[in-house]
N, C-alpha and C positions, 0 to 999 in steps of 0.2 A: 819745882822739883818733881811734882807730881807727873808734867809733860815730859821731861826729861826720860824718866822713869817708862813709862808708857813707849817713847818714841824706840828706848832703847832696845826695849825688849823686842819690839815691832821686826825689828832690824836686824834678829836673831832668828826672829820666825822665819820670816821672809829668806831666809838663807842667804842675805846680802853678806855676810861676814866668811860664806866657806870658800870665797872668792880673795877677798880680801879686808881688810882694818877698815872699816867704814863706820862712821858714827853717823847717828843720823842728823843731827843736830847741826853741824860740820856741811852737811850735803843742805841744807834748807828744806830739810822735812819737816812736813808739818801733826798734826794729831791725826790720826785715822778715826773717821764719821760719818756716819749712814749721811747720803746727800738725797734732794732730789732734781729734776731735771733741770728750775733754773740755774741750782748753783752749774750744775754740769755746762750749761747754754753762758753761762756766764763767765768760768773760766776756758771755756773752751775756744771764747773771742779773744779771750787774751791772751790765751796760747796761740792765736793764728788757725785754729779749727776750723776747715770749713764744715759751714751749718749743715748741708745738704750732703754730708757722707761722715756725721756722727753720731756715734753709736754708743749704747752699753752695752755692758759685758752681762750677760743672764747668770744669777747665782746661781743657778742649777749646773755652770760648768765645771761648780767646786765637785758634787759628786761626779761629775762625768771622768775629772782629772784622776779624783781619789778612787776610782773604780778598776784601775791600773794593777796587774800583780805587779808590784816595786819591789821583785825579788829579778825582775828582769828588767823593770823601765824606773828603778828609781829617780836615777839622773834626768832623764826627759823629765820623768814628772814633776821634779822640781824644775827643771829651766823652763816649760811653759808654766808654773804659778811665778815667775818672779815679776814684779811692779812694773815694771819698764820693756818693754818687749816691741821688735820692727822684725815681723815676718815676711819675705818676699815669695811668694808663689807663679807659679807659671802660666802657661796656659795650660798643660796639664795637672794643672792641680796639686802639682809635689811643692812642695818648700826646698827652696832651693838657695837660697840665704836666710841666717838667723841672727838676731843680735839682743842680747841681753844686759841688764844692768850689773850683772856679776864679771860679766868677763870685759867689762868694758874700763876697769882700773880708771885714774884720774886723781885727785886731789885738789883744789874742792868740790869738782866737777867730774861727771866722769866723761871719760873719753871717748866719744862712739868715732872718732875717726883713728885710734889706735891704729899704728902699724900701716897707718895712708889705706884703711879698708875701705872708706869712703869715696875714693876718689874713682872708682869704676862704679858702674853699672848692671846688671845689679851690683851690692857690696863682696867684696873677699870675706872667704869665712873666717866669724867670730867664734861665736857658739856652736858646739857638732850640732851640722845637718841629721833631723830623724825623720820619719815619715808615720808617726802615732797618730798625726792629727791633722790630716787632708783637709782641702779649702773647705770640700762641703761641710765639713764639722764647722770648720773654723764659722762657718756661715752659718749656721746652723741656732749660733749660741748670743747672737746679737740682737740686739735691740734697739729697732730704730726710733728715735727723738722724734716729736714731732714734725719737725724743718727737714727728716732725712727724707729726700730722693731715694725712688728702686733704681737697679739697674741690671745691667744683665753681664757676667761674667764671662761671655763670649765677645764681648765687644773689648775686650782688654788682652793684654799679650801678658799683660803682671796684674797682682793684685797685691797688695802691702795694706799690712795690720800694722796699727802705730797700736798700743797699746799702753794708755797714757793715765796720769790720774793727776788728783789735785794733794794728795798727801807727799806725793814725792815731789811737789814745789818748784822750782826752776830745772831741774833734772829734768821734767817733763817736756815741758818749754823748748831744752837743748836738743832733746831727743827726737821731736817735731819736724826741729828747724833744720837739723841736720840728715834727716828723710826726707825732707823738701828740699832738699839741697842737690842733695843725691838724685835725684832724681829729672833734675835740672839734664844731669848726663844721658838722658835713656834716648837721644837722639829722636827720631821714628816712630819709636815704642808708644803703644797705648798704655798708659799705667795708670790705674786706680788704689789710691791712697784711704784707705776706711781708718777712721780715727775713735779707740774705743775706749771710752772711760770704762776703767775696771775700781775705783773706788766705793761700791756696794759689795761687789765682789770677793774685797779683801776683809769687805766689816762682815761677811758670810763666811770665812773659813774658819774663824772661830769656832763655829757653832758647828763645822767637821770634825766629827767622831770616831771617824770609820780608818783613817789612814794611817799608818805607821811607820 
């Protein structure tokens, strides 16, 4: 009852619900839990992760996000804290596709190819495109694993943030797989795929004070 309780509320913070009826329970959520690297290295082979472009998410992004006046960026600020996030970037640096776990609808699964988004390259937009948070931030706030390879963002025409955890359970998984998939279509294209565990991340906003 206790997990129950815990997941639900989880699922309320997180603003999965302003979207739509979501339980977490229903989706294969699991508890939310300070991890350390092996669990991350662990689930991250059986999500299909490659070892050598995965990443954390640095809890210092929580204040970075909440540092926002959100009397003008509420919305951004919440659609980049949501669990589940595939950001597509350019070569200039702009985000130019966005796809989140709220607008992504589904039952018991959610949907990241709603609406045949997936079937081009980059995707058709899900979530409103903003420009708050340029690649260099995006880059900025990561944490390479042991096993993660540098590389250089000039040798890529895209860059895509998978932005994945182990509390949101098979959710994540689909979410992966269907960026990998995607991707399949980019023809010619250079694309780099960074895969970042944001589960310390979320066990850190808690302990955010500051945001309203």
């Amino acid at each position: 009852m206790k997990l129950r309780i815990n997941l639900l509320i989880l699922v309320l913070i997180l603003g999965l619900t302003s979207c739509s009826s979501i339980i977490g329970l229903f989706y294969g959520m699991k508890n939310l839990k300070k991890i350390n690297e092996n669990t991350i290295v662990r689930f991250s082979k059986k999500y299909d992760v490659s070892q050598t472009d995965n990443y954390e998410l640095d809890t210092s992004y929580v204040s970075f996000l909440f540092s926002f006046d959100t009397t003008k960026y509420k919305e951004q600020v919440k659609n980049h804290y949501q669990p589940l996030q595939a950001l597509y970037y350019d070569k200039k640096g702009q985000l130019i596709s966005f796809q989140i776990n709220c607008y992504a609808g589904g039952f018991p699964n959610l949907h990241w190819n709603r609406d045949n988004i997936m079937t081009t390259f980059p995707p058709q937009q899900q979530a409103p495109v903003d420009s708050i948070i340029p690649l260099d931030i995006q880059l900025k706030y990561l944490r390479p694993l042991s096993r993660t390879n540098s590389f250089s963002i000039k040798n890529y025409d895209y860059i895509i943030f998978v932005y994945w955890n182990i509390f949101m359970g098979r959710q994540s998984k689909r979410l992966i797989h269907s960026v990998q998939e995607n991707c399949k279509l980019s023809g010619d294209k250079k694309v780099k795929i960074i895969y970042v565990n944001t589960d310390n991340f979320f066990k850190s906003i808690g302990k955010e004070k500051n945001y309203k």
